[in-house]
N, CA, C and O atoms as CSV, one atom per row, in Angstrom:
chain,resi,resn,atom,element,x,y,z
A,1,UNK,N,N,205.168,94.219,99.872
A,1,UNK,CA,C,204.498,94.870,98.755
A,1,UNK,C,C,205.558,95.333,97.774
A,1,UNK,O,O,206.475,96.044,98.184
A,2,UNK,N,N,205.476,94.913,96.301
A,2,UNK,CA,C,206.592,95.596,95.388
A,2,UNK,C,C,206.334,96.766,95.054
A,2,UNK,O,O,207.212,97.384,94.451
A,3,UNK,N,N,205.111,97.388,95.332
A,3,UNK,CA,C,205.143,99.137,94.657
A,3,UNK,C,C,205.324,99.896,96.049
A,3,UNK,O,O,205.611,99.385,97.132
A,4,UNK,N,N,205.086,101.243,95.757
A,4,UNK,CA,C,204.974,102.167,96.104
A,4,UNK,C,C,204.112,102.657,97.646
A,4,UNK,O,O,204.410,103.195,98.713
A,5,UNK,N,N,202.755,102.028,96.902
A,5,UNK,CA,C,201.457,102.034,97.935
A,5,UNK,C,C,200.655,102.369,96.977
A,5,UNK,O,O,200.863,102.521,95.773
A,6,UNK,N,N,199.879,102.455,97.500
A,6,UNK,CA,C,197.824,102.421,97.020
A,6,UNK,C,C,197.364,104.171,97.115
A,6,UNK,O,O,197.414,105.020,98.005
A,7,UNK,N,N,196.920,104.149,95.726
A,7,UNK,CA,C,196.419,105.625,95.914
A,7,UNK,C,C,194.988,105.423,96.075
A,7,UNK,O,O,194.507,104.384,95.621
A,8,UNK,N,N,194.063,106.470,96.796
A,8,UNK,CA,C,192.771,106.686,97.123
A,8,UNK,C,C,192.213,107.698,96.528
A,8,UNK,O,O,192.728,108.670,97.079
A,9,UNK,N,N,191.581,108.023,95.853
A,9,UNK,CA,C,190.983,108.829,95.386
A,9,UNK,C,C,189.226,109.233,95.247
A,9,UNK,O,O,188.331,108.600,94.685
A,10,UNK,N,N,189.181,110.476,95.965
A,10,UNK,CA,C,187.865,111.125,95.401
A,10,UNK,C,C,187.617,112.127,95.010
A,10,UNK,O,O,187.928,113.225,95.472
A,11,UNK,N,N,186.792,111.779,93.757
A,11,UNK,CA,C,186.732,112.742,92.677
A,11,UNK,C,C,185.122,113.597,92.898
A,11,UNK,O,O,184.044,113.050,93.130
A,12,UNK,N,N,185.293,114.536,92.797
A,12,UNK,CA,C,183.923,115.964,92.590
A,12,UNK,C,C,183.150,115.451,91.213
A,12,UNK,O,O,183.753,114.990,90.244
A,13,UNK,N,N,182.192,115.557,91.267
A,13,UNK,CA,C,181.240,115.069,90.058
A,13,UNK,C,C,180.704,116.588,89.556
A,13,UNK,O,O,180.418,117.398,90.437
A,14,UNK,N,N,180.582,116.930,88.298
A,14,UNK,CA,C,179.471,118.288,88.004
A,14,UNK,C,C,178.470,118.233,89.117
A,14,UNK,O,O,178.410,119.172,89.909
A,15,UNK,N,N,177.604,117.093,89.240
A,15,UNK,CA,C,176.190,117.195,90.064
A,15,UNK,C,C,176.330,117.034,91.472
A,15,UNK,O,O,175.409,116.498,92.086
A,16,UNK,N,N,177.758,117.577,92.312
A,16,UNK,CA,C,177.895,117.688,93.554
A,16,UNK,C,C,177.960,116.273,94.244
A,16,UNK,O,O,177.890,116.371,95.469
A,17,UNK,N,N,178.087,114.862,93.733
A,17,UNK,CA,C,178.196,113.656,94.041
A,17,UNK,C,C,179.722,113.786,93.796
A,17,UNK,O,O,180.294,114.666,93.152
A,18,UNK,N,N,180.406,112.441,94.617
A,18,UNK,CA,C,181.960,112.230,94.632
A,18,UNK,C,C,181.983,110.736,94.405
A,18,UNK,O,O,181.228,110.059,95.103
A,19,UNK,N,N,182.779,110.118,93.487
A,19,UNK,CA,C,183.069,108.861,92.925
A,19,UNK,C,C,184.476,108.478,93.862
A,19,UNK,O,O,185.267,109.420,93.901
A,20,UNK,N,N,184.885,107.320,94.574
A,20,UNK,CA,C,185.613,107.032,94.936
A,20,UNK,C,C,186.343,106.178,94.367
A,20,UNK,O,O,185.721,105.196,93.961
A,21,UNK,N,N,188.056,106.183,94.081
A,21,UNK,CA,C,188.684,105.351,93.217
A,21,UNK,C,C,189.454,104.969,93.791
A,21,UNK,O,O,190.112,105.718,94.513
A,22,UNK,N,N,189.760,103.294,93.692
A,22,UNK,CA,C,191.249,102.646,94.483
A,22,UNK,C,C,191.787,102.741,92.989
A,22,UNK,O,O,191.106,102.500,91.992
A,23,UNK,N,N,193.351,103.202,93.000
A,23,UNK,CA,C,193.809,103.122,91.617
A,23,UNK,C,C,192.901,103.540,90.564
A,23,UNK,O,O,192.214,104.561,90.598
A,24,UNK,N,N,192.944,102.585,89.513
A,24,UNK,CA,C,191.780,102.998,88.759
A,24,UNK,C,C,190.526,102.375,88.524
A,24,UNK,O,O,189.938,102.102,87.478
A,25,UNK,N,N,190.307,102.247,89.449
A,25,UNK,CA,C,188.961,101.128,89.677
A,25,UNK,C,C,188.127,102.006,90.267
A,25,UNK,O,O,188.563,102.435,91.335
A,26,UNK,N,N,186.936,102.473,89.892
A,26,UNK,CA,C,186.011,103.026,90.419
A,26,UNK,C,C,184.913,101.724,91.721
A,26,UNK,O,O,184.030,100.873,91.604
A,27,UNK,N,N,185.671,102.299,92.739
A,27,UNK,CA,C,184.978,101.265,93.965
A,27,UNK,C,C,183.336,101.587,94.726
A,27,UNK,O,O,182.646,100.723,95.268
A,28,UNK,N,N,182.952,103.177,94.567
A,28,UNK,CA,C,181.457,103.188,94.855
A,28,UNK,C,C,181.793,104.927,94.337
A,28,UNK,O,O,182.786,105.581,94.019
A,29,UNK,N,N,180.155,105.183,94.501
A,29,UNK,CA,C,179.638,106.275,94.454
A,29,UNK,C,C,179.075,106.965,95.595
A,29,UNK,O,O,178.796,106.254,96.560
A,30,UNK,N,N,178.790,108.554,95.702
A,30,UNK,CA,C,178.756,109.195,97.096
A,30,UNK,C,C,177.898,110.397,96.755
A,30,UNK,O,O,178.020,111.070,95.731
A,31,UNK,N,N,176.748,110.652,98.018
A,31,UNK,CA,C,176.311,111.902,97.471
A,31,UNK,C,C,176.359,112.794,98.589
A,31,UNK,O,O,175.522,113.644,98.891
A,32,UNK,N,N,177.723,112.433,99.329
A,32,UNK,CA,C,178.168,114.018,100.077
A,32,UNK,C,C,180.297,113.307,99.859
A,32,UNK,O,O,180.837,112.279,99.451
A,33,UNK,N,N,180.651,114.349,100.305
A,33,UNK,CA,C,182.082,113.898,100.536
A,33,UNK,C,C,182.586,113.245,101.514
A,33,UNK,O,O,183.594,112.547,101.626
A,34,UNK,N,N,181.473,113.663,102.454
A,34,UNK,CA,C,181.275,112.425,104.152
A,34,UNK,C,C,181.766,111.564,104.077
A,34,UNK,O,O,182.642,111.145,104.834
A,35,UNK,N,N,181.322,111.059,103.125
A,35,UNK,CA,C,180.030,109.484,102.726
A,35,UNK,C,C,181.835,108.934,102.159
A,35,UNK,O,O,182.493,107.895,102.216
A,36,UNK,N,N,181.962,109.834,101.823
A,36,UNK,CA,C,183.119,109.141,99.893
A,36,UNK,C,C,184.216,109.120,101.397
A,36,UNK,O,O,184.371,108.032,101.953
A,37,UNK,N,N,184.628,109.848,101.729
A,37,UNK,CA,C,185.819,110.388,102.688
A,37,UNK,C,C,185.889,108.920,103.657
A,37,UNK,O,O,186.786,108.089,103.518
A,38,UNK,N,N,184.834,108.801,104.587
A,38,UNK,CA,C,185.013,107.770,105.235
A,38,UNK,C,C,184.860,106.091,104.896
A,38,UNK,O,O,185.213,105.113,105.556
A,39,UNK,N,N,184.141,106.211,103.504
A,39,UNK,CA,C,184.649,104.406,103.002
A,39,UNK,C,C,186.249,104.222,102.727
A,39,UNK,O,O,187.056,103.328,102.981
A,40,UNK,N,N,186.351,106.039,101.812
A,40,UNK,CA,C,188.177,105.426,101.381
A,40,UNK,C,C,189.012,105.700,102.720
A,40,UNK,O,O,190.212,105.830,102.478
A,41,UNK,N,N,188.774,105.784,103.668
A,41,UNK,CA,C,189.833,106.030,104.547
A,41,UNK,C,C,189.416,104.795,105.297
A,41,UNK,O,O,190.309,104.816,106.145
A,42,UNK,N,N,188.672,103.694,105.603
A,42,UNK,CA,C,188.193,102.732,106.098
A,42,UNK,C,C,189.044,101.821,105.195
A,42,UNK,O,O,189.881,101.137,105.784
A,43,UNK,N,N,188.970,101.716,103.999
A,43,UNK,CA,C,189.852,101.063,102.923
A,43,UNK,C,C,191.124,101.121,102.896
A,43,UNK,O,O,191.971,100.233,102.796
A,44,UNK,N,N,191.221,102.528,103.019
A,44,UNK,CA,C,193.010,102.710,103.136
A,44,UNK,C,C,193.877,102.462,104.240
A,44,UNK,O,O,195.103,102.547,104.186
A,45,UNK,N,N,193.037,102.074,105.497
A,45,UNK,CA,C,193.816,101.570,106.259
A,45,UNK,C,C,194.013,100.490,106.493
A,45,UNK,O,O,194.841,100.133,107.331
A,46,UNK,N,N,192.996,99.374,105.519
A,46,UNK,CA,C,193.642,98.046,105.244
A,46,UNK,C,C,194.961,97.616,104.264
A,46,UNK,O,O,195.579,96.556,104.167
A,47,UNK,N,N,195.099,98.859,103.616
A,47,UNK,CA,C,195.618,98.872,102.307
A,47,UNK,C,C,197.121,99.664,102.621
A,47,UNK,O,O,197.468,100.692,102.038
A,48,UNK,N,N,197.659,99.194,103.319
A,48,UNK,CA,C,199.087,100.363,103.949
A,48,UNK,C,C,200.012,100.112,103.078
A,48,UNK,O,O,199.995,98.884,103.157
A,49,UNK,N,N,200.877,100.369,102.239
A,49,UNK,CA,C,201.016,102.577,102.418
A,49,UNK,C,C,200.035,103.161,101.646
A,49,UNK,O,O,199.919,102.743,100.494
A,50,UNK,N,N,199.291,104.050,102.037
A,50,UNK,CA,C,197.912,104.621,101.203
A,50,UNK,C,C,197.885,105.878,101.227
A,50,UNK,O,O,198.199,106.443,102.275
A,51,UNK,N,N,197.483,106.678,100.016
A,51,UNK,CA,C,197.074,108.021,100.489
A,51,UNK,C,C,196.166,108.506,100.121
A,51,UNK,O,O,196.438,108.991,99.023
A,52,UNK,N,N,195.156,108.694,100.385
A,52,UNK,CA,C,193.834,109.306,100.040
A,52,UNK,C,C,193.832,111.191,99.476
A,52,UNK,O,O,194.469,112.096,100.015
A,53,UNK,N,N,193.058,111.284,98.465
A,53,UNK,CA,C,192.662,112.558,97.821
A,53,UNK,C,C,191.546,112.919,97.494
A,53,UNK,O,O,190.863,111.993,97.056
A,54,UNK,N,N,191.044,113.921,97.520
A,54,UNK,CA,C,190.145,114.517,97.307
A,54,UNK,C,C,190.422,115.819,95.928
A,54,UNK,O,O,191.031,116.888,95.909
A,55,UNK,N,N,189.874,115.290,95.220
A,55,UNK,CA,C,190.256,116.448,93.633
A,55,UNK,C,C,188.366,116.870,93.765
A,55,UNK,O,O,187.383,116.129,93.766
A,56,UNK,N,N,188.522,118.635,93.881
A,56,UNK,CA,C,187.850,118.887,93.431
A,56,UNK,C,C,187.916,119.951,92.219
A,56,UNK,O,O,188.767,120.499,91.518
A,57,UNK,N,N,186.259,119.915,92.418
A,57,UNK,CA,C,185.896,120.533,90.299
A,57,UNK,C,C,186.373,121.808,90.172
A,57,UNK,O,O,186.363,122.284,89.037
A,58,UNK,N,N,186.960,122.743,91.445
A,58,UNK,CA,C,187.386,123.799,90.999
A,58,UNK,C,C,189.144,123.727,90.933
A,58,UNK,O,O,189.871,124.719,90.978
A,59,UNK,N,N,189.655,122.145,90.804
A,59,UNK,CA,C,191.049,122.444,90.592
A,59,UNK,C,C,192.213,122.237,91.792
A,59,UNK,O,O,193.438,122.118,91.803
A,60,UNK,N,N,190.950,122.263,92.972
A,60,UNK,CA,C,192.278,121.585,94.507
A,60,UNK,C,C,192.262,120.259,94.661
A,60,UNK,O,O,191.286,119.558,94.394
A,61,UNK,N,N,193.208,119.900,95.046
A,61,UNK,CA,C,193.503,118.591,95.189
A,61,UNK,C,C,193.971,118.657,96.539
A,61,UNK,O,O,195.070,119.065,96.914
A,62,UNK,N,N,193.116,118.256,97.168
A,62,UNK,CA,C,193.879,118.028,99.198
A,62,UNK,C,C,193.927,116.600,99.570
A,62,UNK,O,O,193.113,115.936,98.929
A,63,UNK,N,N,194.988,115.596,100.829
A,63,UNK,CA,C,195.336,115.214,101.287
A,63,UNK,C,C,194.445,114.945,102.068
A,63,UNK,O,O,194.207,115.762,102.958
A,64,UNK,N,N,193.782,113.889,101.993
A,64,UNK,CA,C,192.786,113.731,103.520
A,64,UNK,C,C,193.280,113.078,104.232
A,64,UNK,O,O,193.179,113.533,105.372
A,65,UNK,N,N,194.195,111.515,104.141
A,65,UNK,CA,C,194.565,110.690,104.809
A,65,UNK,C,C,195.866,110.307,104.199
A,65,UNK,O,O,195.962,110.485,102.985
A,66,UNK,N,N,196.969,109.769,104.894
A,66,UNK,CA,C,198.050,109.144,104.761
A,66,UNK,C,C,198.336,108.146,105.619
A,66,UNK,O,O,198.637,108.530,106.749
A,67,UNK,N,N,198.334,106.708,105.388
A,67,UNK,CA,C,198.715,105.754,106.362
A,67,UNK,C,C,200.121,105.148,105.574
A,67,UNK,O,O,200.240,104.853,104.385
A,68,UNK,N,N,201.320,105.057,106.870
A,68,UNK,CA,C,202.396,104.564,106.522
A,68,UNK,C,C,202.671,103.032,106.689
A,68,UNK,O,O,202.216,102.691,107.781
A,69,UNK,N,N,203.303,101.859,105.956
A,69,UNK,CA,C,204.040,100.662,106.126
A,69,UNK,C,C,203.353,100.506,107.580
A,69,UNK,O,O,203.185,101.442,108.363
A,70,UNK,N,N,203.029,99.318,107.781
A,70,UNK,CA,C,203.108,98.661,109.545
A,70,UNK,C,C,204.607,98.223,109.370
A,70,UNK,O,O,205.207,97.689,110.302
């Protein structure tokens, strides 16, 4: 792989739904964080080096998953 790794991202919606993003590609939509949490971490472990996030609407940004290089 020439970069870095693959970022994962899920984002907090105003209406309590979470949008899941590989890079900047919006890959599905979610209406708990469950839901969003376990497609991108199902994804990100095809996708090694990955790190999955969770940004929410009040401003935290946490770490849900990190998978390193095989």
């Amino acid at each position: 792989m020439s970069h870095g790794g693959w970022f994962f991202r899920l984002i907090e919606q105003d209406d309590g739904s979470w949008h899941f993003y590989r890079g900047l590609s919006l890959q599905s939509r979610h209406t708990t964080l469950d839901d969003a949490r376990t497609r991108a971490v199902t994804m990100a472990e095809d996708y090694r080096p990955s790190t999955v996030f969770s940004h929410h609407l009040d401003g935290r940004i946490d770490t849900v998953a990190t998978f390193a290089a095989e």
